[in-house]
C-alpha positions as CSV (number, residue, x, y, z in Angstrom):
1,X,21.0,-129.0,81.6
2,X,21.3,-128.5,77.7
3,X,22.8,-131.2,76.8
4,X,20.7,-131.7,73.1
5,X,22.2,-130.8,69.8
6,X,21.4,-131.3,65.9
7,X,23.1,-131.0,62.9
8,X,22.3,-131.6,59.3
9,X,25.0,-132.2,56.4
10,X,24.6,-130.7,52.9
11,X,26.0,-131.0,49.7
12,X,26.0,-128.3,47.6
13,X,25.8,-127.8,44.2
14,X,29.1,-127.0,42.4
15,X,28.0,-124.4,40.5
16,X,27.1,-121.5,42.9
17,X,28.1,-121.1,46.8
18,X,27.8,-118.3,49.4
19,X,30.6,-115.9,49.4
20,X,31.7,-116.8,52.5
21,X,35.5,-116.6,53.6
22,X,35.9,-118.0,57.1
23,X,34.9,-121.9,58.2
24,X,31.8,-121.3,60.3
25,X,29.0,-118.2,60.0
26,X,27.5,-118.0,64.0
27,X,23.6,-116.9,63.6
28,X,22.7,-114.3,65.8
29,X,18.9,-115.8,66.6
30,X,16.8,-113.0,69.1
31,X,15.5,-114.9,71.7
32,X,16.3,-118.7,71.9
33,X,19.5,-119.4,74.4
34,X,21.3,-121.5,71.3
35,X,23.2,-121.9,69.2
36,X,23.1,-121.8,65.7
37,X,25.9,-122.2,62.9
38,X,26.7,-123.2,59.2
39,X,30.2,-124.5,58.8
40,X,32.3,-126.1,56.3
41,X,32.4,-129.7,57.1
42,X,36.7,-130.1,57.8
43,X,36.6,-126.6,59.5
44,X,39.4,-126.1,57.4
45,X,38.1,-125.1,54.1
46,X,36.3,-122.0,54.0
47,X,32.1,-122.3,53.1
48,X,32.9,-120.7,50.0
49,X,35.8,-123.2,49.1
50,X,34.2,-126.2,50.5
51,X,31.9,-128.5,49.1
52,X,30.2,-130.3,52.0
53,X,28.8,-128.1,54.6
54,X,26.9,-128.6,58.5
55,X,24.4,-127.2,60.0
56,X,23.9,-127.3,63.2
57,X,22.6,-126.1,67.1
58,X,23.5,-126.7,70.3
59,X,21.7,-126.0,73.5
60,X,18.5,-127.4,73.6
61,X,16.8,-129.4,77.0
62,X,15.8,-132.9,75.7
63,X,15.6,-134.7,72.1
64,X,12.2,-133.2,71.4
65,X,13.0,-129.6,71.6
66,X,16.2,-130.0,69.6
67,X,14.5,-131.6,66.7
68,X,11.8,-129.1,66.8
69,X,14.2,-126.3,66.3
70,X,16.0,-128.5,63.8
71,X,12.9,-128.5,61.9
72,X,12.7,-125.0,61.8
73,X,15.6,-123.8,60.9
74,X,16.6,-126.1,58.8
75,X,13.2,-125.2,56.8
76,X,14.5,-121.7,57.4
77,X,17.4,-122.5,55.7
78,X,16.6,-124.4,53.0
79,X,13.6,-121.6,52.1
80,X,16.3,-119.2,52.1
81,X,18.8,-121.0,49.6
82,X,15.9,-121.6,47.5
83,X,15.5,-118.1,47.2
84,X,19.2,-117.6,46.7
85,X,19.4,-120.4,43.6
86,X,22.0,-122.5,45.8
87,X,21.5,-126.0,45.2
88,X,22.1,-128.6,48.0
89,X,21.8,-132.1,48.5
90,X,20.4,-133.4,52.8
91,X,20.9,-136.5,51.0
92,X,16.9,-138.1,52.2
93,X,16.8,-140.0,48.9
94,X,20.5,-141.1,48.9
95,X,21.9,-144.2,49.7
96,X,22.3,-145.5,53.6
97,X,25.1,-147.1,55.1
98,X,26.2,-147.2,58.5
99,X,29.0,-148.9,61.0
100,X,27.5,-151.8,63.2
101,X,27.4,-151.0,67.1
102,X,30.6,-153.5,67.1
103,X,32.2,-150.6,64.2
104,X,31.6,-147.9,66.5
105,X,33.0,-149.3,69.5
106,X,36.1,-150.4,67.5
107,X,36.8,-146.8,66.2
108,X,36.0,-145.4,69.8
109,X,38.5,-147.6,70.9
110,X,40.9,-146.5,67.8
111,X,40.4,-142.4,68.3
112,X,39.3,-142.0,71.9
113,X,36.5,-140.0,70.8
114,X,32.4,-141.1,71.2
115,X,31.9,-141.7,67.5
116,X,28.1,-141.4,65.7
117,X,27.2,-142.6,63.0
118,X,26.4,-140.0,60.1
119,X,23.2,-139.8,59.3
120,X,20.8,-138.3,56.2
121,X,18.9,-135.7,57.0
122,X,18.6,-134.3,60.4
123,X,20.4,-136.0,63.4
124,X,19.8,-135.3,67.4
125,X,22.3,-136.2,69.5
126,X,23.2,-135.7,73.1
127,X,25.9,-132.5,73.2
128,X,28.7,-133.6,76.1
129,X,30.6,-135.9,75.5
130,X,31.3,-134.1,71.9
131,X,31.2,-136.7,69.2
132,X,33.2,-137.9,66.1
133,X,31.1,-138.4,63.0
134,X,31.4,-141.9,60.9
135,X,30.7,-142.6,57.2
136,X,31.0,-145.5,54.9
137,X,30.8,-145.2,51.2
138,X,31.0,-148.7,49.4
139,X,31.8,-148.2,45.6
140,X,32.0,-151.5,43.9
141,X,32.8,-151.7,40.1
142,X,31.6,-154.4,37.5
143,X,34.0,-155.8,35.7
144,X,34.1,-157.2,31.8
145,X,36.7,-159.3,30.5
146,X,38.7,-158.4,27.8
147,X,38.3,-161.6,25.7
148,X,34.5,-160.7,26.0
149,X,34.2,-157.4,25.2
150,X,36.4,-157.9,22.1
151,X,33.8,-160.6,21.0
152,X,31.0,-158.4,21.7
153,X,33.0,-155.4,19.8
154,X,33.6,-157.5,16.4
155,X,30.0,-158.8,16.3
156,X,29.3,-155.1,17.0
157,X,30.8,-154.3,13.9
158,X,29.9,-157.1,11.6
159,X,26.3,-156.2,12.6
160,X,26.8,-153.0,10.7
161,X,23.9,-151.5,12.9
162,X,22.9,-147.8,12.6
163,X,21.2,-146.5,15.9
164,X,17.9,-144.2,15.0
165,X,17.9,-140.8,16.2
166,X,15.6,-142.0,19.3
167,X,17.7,-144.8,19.6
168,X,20.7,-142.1,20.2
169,X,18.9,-139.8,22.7
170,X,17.7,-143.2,24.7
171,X,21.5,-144.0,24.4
172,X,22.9,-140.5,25.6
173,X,20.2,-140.6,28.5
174,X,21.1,-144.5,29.5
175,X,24.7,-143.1,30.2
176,X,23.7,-140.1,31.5
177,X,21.9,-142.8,34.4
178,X,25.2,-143.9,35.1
179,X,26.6,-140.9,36.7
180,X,23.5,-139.7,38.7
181,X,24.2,-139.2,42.6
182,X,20.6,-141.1,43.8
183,X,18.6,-143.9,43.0
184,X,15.9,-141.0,42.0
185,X,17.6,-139.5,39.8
186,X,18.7,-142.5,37.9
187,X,15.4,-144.3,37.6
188,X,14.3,-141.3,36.2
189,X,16.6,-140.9,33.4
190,X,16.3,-144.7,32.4
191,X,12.6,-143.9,32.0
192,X,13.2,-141.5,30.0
193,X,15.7,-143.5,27.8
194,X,12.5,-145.7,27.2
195,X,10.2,-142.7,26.4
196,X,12.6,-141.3,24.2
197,X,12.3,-144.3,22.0
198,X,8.4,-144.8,22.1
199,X,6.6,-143.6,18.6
200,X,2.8,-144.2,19.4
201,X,0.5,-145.8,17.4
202,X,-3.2,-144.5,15.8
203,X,-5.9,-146.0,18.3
204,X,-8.9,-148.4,16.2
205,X,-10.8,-146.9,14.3
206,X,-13.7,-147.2,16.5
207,X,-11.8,-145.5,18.9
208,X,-10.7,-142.5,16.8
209,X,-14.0,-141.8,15.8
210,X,-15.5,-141.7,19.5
211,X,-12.5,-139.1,19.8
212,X,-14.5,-137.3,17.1
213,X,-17.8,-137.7,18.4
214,X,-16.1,-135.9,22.0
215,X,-14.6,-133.2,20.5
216,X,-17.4,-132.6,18.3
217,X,-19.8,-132.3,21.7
218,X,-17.1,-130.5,23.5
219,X,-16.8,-127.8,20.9
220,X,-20.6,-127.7,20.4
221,X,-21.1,-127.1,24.1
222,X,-22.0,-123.8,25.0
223,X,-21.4,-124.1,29.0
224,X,-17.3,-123.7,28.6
225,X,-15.6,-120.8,28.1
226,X,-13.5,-120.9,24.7
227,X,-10.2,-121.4,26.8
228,X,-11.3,-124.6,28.4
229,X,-12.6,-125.8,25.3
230,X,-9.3,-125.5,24.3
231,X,-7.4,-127.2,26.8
232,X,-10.0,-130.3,26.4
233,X,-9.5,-130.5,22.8
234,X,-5.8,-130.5,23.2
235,X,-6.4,-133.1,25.6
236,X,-9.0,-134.8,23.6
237,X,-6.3,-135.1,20.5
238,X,-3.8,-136.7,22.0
239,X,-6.7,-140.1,22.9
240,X,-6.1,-140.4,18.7
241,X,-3.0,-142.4,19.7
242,X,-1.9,-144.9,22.4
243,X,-1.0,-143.6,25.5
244,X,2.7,-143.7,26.4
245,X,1.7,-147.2,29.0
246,X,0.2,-148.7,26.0
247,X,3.3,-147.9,23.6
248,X,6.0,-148.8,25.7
249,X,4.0,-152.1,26.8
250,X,3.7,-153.3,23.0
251,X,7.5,-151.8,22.2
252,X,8.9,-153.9,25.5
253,X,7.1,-156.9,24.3
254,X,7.9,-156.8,20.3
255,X,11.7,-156.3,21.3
256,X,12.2,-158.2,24.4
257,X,10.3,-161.1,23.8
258,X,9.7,-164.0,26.9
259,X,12.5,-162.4,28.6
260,X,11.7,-161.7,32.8
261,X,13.1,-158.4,34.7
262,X,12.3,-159.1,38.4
263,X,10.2,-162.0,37.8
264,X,7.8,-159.9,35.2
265,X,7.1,-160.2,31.7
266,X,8.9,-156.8,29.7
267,X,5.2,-155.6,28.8
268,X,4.6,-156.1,32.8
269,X,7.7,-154.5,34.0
270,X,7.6,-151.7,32.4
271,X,4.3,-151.0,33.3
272,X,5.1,-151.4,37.0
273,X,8.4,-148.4,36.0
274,X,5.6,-146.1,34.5
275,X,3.5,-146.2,37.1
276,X,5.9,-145.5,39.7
277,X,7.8,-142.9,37.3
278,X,4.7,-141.4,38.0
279,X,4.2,-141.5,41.4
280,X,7.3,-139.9,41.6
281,X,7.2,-137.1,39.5
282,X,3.6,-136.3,40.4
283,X,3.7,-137.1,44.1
284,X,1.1,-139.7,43.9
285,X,0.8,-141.3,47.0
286,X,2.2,-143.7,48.2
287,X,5.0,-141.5,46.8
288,X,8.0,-144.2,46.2
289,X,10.5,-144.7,48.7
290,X,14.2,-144.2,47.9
291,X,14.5,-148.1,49.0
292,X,11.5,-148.6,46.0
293,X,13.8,-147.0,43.2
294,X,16.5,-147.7,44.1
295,X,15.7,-152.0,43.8
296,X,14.0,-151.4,40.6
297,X,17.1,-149.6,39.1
298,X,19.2,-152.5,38.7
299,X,16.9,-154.6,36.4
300,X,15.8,-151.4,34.7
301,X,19.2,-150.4,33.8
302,X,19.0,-154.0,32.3
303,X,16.0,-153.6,30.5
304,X,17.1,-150.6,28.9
305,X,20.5,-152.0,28.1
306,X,18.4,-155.1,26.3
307,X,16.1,-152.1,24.3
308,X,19.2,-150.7,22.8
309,X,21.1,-153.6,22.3
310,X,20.2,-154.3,18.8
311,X,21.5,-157.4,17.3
312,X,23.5,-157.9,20.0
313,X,20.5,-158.5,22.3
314,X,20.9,-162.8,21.9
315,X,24.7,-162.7,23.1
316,X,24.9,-164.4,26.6
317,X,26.4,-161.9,29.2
């Protein structure tokens, strides 16, 4: 009995869609005894209209078969909207939530239906009896008092600060963080708030002129071809100055002072960001999980508020 199915939600992006006018396209796959379909997540709204779509099969033999196929055509997909320029969001570095067993059984109980939770990325799941699908989104907003953030506005004021112009691109990027859809994605941008205000410093002396004495040997050596010789006196120039680590280590500790962000000196903590920024952006392994960036964004978007908050930065919160 085939009694195996999968199915896989997706965001897309709002800026491009597939012209689409009906709420489900049936794949006419040679060969497999399934089935296969993309479908606008209400069935209501077309694909084209609608902004959350499923993918999904049905008639597979056990749980190991259907997730093989769900591999593959979900691969198969995704390849193919890559190709197309249609952005869309599985949601594998997004946040998790689910219903407790006791949740389930209570809105079982409430719509008669066999009720799953939904679930990131790809989910297998016995066909027959045909399921409900359960999400919970928690959006919890921070509050500020008004007597306070009058307070903070006149000292604001009286403070008569000017923001540099790298203080006002790591500002536009910190509120850019604020709207990003993943942990990922946020992390990333506070980063770059920090970057944005780093202005490295010459190395030693010492230093600059065993720079010197490199590039001198590199561009005497006569086994590299003028193009690499090139690209490692490019590279060579930049060892003049502190690397990025070292600037944002001695900017974090000349502004933040003895304060602690997860139990870590500033010079520390930031450290521990870079390194995992890159990680992430190179696919170092251990590449970070979504759990890992997502627990270091709340004190980062703390350290960065502290970076840019000026004379301000001594006000109790």
């Amino acid at each position: 009995m085939k009694n195996f199915s999968f199915r896989v939600r997706l965001i897309r992006s709002p800026r491009d869609t597939i012209n689409i006018d009906a709420a489900a396209l049936d794949f006419e796959l040679n060969d497999i005894g399934s089935e296969v379909s993309l479908c606008s997540i209400t069935g209501e709204k077309s694909i084209q209209d609608c902004e959350k779509w499923i993918f999904k099969g049905n008639g597979w033999r056990d749980q190991e078969s259907a997730l093989a196929a769900a591999k593959q055509y979900t691969d198969a997909l995704l390849l193919s909207l890559a190709r197309l320029r249609i952005g869309v969001d599985m949601g594998l570095r997004g946040t998790k939530s689910a219903f407790t067993l006791a949740g389930l059984r209570m809105l079982e109980d409430q719509t008669g239906h066999r009720v799953l939770n939904e679930m990131n990325g790809i989910q297998v799941y016995k066909t027959n009896p045909p399921p409900k699908f359960a999400s919970t989104q928690a959006d919890m907003v921070r509050g500020v008092s008004k007597e306070h953030f009058v307070k903070i506005f006149h000292q604001a004021v009286n403070s008569q600060y000017e923001f540099s112009e790298r203080e006002r691109l790591a500002l536009e990027l910190y509120n850019a963080s604020f709207f990003q859809r993943t942990s990922d994605s946020r992390f990333l941008l506070l980063v770059m708030a920090i970057e944005s205000l780093i202005e490295p410093s010459p190395r030693s002396t010492a230093a600059i002129q065993h720079v010197e004495l490199l590039c001198d040997l590199t561009r005497q050596s006569n086994n590299l071809e003028k193009e690499e010789k090139d690209s490692m006196l490019g590279l060579l120039n930049w060892l003049r100055q502190d690397s990025i680590s070292q600037s944002g280590r001695k900017l974090a500790s000349r502004r933040l002072g003895d304060r602690k962000y997860l139990d870590k000196t500033p010079e520390v903590f930031f450290k521990y960001c870079y390194e995992v920024r890159s990680r992430l952006v190179h696919g170092k392994i251990p590449i970070p999980t979504i759990d890992e960036t997502n627990a270091i964004s709340g004190a980062l978007e703390v350290f960065v508020s502290d970076l840019l908050s000026g004379p301000l930065l001594d006000i109790d919160l």
